[in-house]
N, C-alpha and C positions, 0 to 999 in steps of 0.2 A: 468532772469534765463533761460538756455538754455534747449530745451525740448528734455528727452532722447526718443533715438528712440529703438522701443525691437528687432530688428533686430536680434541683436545676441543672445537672449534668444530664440527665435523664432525657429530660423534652428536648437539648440542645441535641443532644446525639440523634433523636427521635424527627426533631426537624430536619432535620440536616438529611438526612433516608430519603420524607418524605418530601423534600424540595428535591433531591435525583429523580424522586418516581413521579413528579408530576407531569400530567401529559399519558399514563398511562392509564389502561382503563379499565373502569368499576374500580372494587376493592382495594386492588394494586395500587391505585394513588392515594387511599384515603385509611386503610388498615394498618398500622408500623409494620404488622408482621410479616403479611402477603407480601407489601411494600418491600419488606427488608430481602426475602429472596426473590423478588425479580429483578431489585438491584441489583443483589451480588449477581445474579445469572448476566442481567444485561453487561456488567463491567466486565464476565469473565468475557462474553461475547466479543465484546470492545478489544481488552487486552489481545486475544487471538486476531482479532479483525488487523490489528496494526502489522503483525505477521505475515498474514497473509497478504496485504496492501503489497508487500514488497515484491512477493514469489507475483504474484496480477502483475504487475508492472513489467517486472523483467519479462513475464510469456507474453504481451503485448509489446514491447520494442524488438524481439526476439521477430514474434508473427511478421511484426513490419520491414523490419532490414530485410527479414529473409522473402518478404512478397516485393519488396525492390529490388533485390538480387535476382531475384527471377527473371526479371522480363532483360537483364542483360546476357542469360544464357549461366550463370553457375550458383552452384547452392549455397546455403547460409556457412555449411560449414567450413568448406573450403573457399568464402568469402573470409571471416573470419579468422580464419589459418592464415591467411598471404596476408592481412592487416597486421598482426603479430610476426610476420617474418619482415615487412618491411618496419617494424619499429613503430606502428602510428599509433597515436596512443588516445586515440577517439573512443566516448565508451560506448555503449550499447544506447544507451536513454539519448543522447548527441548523434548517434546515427540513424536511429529511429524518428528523432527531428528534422534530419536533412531529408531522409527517405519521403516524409510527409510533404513538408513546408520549400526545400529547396533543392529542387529536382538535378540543378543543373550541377551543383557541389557535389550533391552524392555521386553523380555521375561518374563526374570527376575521379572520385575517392575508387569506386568502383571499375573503372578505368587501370590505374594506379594497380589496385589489387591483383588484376587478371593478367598486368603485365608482368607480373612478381610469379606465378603460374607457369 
């Protein structure tokens, strides 16, 4: 039986590294080795990065409801609180939109909350 040689599985796996690492620089783009762990680092970076993308977002619509709560006199939390007692079922990312873009609905909404208060 003739003995296969991995040649060609070899360079594919080998390209394949260094088309992720390309763009980085010196050795990193052009060594399989170097190449191969600042992939794996940069992917683990990534994987975590999508993590954290979530927790960023919430404490940025959180910051913003609760800096539009503000200027009608009550805080996020007991904003929040009277949105759950009256049933509304707007969520955080959607109120942090109106906070921004449509002054006069959040108002509204905030309105609604304090009379529930």
């Amino acid at each position: 039986m003739a003995r296969i040689k991995g040649a060609v599985t070899t360079r594919r796996r080998r390209k394949k590294i260094l088309k992720l690492a390309k763009g980085y620089w010196g050795a990193r783009s052009t060594h399989f080795k170097i190449a191969n762990q600042a992939v794996m680092k940069s992917l683990r970076y990534a994987y975590i990065g999508r993590k954290l993308r979530k927790r960023d977002f919430r404490r940025l619509w959180i910051t913003r409801i609760s800096a539009g709560v503000r200027q009608y006199g009550i805080n996020y939390s007991r904003f929040m609180n009277a949105l759950k007692k009256l049933d509304i079922p707007l969520n955080r990312k959607m109120l942090a939109e109106m906070a921004v873009n449509d002054k006069a609905a959040f108002a509204a909404v905030v309105e609604k909350a304090k009379s529930a208060m």
